[in-house]
CHARMM internal coordinates of N, CA and C (Angstrom, degrees):
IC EDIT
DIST 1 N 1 CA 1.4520
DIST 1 CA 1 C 1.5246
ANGL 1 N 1 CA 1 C 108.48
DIST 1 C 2 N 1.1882
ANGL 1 CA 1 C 2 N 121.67
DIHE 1 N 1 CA 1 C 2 N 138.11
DIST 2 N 2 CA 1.0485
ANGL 1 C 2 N 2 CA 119.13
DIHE 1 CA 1 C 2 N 2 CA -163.27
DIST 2 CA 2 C 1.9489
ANGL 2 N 2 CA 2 C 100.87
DIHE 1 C 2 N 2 CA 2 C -99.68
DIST 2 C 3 N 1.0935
ANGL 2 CA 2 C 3 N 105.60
DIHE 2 N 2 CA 2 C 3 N -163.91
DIST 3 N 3 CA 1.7569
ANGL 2 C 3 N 3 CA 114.26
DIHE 2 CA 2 C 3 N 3 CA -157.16
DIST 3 CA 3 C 1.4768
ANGL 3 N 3 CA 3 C 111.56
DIHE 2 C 3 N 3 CA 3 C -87.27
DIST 3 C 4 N 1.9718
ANGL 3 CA 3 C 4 N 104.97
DIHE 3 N 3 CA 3 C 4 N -28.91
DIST 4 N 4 CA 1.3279
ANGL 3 C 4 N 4 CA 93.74
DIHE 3 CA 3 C 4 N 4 CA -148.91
DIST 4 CA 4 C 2.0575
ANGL 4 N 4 CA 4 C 71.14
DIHE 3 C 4 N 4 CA 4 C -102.01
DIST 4 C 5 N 1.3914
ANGL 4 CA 4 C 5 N 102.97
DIHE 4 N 4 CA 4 C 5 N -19.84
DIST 5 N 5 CA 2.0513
ANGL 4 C 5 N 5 CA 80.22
DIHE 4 CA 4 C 5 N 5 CA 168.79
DIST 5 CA 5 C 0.7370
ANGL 5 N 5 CA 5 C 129.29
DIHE 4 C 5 N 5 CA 5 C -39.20
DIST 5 C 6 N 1.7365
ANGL 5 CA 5 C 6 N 118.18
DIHE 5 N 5 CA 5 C 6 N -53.89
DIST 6 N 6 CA 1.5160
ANGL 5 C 6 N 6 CA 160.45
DIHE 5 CA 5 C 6 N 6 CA -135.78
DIST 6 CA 6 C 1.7862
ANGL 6 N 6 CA 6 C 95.50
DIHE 5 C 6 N 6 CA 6 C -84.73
DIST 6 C 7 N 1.2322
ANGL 6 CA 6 C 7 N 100.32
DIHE 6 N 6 CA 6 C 7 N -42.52
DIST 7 N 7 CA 1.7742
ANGL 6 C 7 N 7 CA 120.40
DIHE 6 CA 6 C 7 N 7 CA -172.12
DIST 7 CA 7 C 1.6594
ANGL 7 N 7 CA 7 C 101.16
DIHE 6 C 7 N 7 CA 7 C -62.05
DIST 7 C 8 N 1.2986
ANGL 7 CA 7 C 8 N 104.25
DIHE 7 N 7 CA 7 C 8 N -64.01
DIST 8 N 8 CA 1.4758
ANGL 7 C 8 N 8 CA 118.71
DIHE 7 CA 7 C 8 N 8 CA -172.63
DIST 8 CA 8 C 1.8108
ANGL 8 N 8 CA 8 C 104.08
DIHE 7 C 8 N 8 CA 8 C -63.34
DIST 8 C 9 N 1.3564
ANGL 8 CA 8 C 9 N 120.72
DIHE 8 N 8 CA 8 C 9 N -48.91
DIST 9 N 9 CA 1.2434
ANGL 8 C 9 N 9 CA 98.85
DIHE 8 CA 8 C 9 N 9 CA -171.43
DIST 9 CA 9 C 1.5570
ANGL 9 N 9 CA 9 C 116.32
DIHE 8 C 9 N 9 CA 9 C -76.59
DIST 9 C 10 N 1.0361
ANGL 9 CA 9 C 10 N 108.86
DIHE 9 N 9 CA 9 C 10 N -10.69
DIST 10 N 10 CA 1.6788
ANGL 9 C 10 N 10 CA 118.47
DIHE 9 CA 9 C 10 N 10 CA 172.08
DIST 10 CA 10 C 1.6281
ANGL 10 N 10 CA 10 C 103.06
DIHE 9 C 10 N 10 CA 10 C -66.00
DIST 10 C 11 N 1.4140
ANGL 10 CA 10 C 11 N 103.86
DIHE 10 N 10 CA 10 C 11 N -62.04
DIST 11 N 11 CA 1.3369
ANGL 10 C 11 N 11 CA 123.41
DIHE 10 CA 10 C 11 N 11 CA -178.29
DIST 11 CA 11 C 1.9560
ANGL 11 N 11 CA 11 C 97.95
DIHE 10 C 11 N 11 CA 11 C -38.68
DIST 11 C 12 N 0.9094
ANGL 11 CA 11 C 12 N 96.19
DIHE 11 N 11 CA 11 C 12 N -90.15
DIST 12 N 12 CA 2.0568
ANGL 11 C 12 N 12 CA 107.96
DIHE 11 CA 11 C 12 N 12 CA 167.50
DIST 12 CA 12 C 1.7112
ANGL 12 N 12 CA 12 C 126.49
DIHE 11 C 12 N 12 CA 12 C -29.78
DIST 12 C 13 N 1.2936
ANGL 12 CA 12 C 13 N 94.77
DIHE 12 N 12 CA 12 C 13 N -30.16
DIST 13 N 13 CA 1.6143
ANGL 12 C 13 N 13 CA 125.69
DIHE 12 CA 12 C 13 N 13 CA 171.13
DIST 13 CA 13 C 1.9204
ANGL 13 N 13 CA 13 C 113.65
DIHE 12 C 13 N 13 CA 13 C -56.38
DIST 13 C 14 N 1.5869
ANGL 13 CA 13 C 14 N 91.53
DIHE 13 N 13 CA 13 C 14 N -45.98
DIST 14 N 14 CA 1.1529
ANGL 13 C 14 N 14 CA 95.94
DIHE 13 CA 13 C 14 N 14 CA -150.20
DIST 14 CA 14 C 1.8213
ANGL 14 N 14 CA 14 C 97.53
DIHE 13 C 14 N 14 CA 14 C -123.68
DIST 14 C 15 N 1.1438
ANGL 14 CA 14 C 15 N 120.74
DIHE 14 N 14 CA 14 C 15 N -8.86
DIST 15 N 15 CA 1.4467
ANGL 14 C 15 N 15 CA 121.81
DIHE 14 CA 14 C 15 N 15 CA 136.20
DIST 15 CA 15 C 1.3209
ANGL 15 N 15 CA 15 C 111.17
DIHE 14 C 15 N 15 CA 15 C -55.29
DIST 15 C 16 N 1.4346
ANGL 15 CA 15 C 16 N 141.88
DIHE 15 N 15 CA 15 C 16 N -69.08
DIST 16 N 16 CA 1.3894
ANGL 15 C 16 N 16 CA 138.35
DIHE 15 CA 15 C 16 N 16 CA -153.20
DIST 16 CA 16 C 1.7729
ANGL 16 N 16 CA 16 C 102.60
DIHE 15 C 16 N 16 CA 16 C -73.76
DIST 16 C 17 N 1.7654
ANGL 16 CA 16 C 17 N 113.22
DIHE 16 N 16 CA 16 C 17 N -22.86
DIST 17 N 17 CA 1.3925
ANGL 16 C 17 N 17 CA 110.27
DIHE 16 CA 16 C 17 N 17 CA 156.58
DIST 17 CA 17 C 1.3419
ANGL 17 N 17 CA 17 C 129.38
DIHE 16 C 17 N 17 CA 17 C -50.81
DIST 17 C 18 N 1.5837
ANGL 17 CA 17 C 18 N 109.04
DIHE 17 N 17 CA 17 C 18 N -48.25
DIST 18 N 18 CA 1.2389
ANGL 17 C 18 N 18 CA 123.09
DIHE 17 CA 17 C 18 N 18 CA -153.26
DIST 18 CA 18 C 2.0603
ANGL 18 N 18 CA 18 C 92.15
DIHE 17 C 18 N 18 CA 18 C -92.85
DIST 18 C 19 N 1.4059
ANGL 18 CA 18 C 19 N 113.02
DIHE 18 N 18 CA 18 C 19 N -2.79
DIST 19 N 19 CA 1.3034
ANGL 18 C 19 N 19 CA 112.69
DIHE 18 CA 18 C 19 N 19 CA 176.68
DIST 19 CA 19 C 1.7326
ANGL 19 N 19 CA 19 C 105.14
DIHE 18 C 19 N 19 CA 19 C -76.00
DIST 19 C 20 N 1.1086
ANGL 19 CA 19 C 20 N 117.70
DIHE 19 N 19 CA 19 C 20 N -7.55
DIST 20 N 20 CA 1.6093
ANGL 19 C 20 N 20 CA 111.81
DIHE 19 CA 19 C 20 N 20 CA -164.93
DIST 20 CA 20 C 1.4532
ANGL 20 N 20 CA 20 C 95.25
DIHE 19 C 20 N 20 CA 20 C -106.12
DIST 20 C 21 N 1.1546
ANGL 20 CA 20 C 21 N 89.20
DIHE 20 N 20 CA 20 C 21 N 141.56
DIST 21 N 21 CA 2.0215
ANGL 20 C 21 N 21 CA 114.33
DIHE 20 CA 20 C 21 N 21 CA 170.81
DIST 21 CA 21 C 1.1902
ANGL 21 N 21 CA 21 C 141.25
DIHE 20 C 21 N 21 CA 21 C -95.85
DIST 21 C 22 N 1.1492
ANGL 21 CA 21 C 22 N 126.89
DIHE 21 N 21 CA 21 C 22 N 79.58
DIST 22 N 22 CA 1.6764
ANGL 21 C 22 N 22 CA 112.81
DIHE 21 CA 21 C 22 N 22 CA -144.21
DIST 22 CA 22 C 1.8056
ANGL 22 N 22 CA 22 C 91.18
DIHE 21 C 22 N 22 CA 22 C -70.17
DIST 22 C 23 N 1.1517
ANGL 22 CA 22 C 23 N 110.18
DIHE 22 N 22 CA 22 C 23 N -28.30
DIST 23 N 23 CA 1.8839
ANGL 22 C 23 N 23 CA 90.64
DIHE 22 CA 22 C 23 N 23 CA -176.83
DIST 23 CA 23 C 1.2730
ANGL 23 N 23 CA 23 C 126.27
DIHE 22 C 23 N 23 CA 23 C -73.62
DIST 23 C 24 N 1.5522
ANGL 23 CA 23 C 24 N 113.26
DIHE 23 N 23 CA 23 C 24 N -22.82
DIST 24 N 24 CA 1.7011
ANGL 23 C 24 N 24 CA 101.12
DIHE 23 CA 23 C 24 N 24 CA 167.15
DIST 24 CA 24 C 1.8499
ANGL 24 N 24 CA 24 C 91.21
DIHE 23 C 24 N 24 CA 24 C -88.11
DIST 24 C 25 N 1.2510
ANGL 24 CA 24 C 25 N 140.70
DIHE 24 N 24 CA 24 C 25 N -34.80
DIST 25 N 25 CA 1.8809
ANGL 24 C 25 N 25 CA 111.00
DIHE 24 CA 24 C 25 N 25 CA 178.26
DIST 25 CA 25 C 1.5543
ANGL 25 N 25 CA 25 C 116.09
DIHE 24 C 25 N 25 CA 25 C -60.93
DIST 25 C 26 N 1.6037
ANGL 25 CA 25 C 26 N 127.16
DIHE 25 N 25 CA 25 C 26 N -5.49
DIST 26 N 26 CA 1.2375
ANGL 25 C 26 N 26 CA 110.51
DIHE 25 CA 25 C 26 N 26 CA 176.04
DIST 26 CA 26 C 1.6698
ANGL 26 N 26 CA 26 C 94.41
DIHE 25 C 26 N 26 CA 26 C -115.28
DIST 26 C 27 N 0.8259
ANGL 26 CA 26 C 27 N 148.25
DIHE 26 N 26 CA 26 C 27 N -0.93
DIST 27 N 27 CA 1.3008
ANGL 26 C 27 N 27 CA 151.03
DIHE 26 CA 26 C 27 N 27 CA 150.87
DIST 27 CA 27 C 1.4583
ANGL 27 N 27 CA 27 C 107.18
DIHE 26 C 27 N 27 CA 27 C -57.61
DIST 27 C 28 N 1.4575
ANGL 27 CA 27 C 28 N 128.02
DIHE 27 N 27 CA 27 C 28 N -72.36
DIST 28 N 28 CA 1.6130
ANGL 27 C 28 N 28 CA 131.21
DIHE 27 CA 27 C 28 N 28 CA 166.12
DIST 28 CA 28 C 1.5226
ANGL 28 N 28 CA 28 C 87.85
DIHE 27 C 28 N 28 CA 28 C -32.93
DIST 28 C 29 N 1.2950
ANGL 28 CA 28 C 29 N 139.06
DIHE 28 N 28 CA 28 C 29 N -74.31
DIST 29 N 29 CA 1.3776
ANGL 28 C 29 N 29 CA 116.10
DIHE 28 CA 28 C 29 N 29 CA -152.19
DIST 29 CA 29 C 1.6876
ANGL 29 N 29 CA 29 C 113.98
DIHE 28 C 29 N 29 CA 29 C -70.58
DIST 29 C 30 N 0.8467
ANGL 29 CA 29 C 30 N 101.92
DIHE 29 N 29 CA 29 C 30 N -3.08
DIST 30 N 30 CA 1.6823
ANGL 29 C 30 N 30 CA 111.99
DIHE 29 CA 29 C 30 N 30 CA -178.80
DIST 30 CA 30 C 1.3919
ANGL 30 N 30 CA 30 C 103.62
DIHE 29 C 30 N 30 CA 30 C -90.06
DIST 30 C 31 N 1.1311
ANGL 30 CA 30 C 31 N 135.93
DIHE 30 N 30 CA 30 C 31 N -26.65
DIST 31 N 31 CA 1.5642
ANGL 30 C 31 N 31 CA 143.06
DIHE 30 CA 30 C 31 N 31 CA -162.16
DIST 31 CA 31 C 1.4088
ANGL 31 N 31 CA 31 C 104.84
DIHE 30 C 31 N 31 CA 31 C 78.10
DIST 31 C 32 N 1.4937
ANGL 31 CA 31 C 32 N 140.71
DIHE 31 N 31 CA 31 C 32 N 17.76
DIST 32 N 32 CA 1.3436
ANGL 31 C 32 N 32 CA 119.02
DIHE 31 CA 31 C 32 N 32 CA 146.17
DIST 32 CA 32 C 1.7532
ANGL 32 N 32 CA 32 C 119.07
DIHE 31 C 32 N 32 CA 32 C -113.29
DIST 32 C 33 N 1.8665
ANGL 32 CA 32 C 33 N 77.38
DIHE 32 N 32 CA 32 C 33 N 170.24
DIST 33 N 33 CA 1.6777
ANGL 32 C 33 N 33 CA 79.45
DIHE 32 CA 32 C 33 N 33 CA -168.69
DIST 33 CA 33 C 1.6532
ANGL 33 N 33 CA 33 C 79.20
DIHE 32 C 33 N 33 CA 33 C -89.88
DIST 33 C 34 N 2.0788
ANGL 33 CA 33 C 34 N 122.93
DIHE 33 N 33 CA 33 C 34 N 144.68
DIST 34 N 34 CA 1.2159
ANGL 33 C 34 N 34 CA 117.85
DIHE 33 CA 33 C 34 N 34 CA 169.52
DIST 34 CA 34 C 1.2665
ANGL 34 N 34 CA 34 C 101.44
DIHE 33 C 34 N 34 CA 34 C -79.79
DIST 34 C 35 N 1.3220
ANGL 34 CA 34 C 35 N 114.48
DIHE 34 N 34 CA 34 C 35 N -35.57
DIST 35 N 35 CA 2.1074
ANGL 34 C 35 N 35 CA 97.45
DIHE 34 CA 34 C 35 N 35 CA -173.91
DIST 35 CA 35 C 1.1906
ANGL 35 N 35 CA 35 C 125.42
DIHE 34 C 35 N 35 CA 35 C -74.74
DIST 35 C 36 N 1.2309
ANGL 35 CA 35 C 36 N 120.17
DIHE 35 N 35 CA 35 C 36 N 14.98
DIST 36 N 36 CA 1.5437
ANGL 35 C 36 N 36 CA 131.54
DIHE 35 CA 35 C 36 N 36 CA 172.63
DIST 36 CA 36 C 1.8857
ANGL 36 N 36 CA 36 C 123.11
DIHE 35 C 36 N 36 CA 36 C -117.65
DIST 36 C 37 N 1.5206
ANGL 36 CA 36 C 37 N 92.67
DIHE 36 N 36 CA 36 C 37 N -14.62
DIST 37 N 37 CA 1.4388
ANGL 36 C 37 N 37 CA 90.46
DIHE 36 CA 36 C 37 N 37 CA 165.52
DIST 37 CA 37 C 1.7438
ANGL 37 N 37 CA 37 C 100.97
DIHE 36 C 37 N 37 CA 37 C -114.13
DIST 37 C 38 N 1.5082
ANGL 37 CA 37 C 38 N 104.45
DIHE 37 N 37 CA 37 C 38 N -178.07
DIST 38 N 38 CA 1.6090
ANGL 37 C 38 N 38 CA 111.68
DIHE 37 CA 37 C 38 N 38 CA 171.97
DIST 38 CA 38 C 1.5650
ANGL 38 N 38 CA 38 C 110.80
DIHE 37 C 38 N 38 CA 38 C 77.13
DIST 38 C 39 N 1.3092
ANGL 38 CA 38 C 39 N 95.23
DIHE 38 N 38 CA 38 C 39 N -140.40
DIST 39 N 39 CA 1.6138
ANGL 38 C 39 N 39 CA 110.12
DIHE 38 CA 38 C 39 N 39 CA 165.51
DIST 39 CA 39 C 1.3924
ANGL 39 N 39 CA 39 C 106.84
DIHE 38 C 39 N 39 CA 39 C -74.33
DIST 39 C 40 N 1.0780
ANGL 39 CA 39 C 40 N 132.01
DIHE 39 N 39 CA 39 C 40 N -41.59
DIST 40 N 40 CA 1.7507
ANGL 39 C 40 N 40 CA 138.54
DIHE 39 CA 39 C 40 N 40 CA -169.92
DIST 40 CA 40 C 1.5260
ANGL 40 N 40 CA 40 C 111.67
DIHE 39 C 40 N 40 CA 40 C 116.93
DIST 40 C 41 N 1.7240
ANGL 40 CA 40 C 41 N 95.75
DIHE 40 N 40 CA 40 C 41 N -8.53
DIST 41 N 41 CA 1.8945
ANGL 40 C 41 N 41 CA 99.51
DIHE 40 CA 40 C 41 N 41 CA -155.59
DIST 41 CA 41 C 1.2382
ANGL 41 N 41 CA 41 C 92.81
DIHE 40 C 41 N 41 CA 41 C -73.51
DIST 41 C 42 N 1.4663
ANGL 41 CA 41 C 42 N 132.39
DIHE 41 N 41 CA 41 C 42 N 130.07
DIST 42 N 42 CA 1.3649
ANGL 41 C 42 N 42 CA 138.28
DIHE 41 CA 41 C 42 N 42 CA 172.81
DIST 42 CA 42 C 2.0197
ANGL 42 N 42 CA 42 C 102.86
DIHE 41 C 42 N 42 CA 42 C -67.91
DIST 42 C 43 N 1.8292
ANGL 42 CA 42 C 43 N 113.37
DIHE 42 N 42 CA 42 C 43 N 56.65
DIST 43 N 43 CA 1.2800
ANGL 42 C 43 N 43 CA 95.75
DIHE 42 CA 42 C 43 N 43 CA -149.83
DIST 43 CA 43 C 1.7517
ANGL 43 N 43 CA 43 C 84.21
DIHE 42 C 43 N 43 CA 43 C -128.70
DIST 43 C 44 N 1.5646
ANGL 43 CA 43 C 44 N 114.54
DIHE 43 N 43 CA 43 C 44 N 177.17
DIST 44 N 44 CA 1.6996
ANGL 43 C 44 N 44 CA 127.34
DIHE 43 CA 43 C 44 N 44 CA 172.50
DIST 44 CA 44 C 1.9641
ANGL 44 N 44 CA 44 C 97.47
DIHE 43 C 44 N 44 CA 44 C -41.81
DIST 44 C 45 N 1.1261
ANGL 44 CA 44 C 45 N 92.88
DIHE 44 N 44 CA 44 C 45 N -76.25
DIST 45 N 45 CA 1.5936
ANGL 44 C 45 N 45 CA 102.94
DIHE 44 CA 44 C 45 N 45 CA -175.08
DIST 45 CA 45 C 1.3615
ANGL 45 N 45 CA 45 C 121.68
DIHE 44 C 45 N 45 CA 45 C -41.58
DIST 45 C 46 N 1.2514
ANGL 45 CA 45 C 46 N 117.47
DIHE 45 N 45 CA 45 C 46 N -54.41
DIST 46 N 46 CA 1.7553
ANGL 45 C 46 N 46 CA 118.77
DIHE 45 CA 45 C 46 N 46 CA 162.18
DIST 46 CA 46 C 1.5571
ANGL 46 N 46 CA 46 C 109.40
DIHE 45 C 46 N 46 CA 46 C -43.04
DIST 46 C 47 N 1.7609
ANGL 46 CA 46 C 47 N 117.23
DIHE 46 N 46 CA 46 C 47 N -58.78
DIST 47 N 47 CA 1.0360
ANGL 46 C 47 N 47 CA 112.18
DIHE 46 CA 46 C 47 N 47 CA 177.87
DIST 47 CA 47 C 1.6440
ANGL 47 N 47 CA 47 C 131.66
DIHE 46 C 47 N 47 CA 47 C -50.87
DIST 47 C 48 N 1.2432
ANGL 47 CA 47 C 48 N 108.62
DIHE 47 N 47 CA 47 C 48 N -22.80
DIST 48 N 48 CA 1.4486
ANGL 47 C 48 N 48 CA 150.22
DIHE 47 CA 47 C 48 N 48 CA 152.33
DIST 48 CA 48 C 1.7082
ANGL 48 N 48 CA 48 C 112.97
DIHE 47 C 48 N 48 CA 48 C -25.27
DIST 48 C 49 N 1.4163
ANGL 48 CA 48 C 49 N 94.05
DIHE 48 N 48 CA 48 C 49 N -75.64
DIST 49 N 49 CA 1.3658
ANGL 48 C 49 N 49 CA 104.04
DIHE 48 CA 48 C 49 N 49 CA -173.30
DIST 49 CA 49 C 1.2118
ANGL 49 N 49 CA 49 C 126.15
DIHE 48 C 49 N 49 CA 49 C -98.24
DIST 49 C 50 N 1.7386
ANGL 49 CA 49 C 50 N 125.71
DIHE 49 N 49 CA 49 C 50 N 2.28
DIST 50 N 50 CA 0.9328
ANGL 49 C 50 N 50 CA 117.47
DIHE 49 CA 49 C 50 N 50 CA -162.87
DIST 50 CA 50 C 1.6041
ANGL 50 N 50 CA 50 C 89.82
DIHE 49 C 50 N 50 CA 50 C -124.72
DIST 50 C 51 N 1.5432
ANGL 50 CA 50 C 51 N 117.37
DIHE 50 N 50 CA 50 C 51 N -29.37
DIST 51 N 51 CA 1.6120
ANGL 50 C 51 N 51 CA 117.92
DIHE 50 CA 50 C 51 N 51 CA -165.85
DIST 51 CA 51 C 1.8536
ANGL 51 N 51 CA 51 C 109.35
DIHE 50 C 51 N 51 CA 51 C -126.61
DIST 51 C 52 N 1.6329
ANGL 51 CA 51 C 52 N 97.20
DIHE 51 N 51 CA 51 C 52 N -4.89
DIST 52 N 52 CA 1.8476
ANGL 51 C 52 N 52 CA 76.71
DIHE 51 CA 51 C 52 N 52 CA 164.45
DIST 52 CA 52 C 1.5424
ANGL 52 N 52 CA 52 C 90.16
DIHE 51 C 52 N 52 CA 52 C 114.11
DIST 52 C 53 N 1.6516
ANGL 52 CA 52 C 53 N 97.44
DIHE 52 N 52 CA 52 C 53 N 149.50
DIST 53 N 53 CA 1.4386
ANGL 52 C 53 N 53 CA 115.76
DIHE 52 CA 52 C 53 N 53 CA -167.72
DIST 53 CA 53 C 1.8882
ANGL 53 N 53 CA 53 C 99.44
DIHE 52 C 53 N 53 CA 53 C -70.98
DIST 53 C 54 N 1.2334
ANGL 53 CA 53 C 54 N 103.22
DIHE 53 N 53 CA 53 C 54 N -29.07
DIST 54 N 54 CA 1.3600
ANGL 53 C 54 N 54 CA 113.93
DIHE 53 CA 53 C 54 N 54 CA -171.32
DIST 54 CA 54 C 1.8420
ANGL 54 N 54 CA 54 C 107.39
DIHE 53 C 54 N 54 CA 54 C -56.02
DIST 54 C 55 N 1.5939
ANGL 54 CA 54 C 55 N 103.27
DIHE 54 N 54 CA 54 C 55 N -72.29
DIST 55 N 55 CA 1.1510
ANGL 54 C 55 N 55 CA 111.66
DIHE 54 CA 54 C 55 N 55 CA -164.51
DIST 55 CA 55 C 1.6835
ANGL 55 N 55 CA 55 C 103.19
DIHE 54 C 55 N 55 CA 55 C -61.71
DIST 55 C 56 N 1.8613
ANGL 55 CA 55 C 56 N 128.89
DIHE 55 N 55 CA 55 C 56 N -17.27
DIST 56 N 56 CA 1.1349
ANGL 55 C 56 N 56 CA 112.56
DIHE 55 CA 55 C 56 N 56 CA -159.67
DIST 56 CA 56 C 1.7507
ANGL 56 N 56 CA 56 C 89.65
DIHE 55 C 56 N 56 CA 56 C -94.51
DIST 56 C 57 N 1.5830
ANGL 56 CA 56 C 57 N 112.29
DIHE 56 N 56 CA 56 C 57 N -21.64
DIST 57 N 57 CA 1.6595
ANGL 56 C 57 N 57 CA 109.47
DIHE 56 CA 56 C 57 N 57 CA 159.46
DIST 57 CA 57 C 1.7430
ANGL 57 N 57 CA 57 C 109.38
DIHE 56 C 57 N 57 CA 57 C -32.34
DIST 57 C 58 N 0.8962
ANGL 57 CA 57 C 58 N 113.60
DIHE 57 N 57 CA 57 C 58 N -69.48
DIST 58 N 58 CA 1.5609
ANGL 57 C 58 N 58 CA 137.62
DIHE 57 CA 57 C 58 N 58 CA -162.37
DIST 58 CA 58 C 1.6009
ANGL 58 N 58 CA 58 C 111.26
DIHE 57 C 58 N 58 CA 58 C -63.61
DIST 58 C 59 N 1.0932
ANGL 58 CA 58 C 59 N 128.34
DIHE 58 N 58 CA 58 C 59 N -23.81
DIST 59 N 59 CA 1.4828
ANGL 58 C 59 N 59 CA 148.22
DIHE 58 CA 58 C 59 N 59 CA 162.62
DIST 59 CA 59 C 1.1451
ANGL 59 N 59 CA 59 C 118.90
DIHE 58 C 59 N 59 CA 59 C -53.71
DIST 59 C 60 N 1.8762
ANGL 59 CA 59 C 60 N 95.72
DIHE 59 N 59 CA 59 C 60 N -56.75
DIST 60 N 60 CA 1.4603
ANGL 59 C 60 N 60 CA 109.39
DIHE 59 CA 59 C 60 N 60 CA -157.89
DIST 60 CA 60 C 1.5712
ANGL 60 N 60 CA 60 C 90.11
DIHE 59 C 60 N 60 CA 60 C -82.19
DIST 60 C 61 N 1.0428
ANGL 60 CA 60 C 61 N 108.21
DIHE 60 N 60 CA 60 C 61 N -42.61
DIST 61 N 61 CA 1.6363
ANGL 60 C 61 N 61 CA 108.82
DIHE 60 CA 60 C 61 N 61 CA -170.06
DIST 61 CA 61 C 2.0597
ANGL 61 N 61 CA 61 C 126.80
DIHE 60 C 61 N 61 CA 61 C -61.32
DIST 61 C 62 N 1.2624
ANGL 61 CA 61 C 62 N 74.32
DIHE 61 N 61 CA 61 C 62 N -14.03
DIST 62 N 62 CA 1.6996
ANGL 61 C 62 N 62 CA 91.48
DIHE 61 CA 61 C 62 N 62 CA -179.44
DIST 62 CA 62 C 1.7987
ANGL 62 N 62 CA 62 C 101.81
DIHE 61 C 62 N 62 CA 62 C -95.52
DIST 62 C 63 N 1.0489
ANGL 62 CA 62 C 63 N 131.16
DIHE 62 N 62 CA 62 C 63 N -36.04
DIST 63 N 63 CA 1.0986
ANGL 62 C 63 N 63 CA 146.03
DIHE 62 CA 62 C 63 N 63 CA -158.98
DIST 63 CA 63 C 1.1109
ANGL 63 N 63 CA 63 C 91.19
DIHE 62 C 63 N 63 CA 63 C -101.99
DIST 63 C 64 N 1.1044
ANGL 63 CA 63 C 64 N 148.80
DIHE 63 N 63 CA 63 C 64 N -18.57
DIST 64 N 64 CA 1.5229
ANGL 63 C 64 N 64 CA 142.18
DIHE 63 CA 63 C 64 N 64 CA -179.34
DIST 64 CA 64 C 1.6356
ANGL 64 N 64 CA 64 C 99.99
DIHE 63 C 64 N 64 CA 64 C -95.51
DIST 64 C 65 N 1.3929
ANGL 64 CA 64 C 65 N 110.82
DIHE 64 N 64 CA 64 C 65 N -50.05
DIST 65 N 65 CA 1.4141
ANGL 64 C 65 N 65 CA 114.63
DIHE 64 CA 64 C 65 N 65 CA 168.39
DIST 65 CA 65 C 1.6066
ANGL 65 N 65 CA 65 C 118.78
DIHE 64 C 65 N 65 CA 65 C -49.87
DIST 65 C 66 N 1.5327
ANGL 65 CA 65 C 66 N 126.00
DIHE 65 N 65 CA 65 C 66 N -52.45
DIST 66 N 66 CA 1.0680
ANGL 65 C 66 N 66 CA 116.17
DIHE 65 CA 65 C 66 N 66 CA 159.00
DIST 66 CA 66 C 1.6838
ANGL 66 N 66 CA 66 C 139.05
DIHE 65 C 66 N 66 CA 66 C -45.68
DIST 66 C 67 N 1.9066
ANGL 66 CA 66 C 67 N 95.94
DIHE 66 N 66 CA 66 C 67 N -36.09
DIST 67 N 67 CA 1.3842
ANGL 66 C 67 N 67 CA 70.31
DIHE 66 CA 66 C 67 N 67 CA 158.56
DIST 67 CA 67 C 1.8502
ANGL 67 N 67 CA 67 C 154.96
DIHE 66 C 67 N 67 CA 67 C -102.89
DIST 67 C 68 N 1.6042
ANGL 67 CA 67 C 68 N 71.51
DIHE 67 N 67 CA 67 C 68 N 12.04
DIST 68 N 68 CA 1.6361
ANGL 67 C 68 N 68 CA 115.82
DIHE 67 CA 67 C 68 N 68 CA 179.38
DIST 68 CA 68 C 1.8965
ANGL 68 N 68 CA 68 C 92.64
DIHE 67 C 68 N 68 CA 68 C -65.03
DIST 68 C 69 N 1.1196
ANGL 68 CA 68 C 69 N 132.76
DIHE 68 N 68 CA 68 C 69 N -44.95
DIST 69 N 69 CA 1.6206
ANGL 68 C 69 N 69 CA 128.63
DIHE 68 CA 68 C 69 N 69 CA -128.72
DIST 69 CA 69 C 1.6478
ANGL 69 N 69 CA 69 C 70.34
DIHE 68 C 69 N 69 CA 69 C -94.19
DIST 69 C 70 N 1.4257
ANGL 69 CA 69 C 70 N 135.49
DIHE 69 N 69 CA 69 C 70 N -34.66
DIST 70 N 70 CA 1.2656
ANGL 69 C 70 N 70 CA 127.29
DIHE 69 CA 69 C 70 N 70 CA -136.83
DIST 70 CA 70 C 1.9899
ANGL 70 N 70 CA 70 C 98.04
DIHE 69 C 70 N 70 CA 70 C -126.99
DIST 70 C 71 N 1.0474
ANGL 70 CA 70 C 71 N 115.18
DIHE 70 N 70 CA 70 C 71 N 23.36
DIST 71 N 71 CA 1.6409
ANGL 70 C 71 N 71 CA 118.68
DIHE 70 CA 70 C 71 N 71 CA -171.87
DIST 71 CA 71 C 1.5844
ANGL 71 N 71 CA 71 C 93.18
DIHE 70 C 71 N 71 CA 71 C -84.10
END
COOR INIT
IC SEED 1 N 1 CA 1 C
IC BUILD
């Protein structure tokens, strides 16, 4: 496989990573929708105020990891 494949599927890899939300997937598990309460921002801080210091722990920490996996 050559480099500039290798480039793109990383590249594609890590868009379809950066497509996932951990605050609306722990919100769905909470029974709310986050973009409909709060600010709407599907963001740490919404998660913040609407679901608890805990779950916006868990947001930030996944989302920080993502962009850790891909620096």
């Amino acid at each position: 496989m050559t480099f500039d494949i290798k480039l793109v599927l990383i590249g594609v890899l890590a868009y379809l990573i950066g497509c996932i939300s951990p605050s609306i997937m722990i919100g769905k598990l909470a029974g709310v929708d986050i973009k409909k309460v709060g600010s709407g921002n599907a963001g740490t801080t919404n998660t913040l105020r609407v679901l608890g210091a805990k779950s916006a722990v868990i947001v930030l920490i996944v989302d920080l990891l993502k962009g850790y996996v891909f620096k």
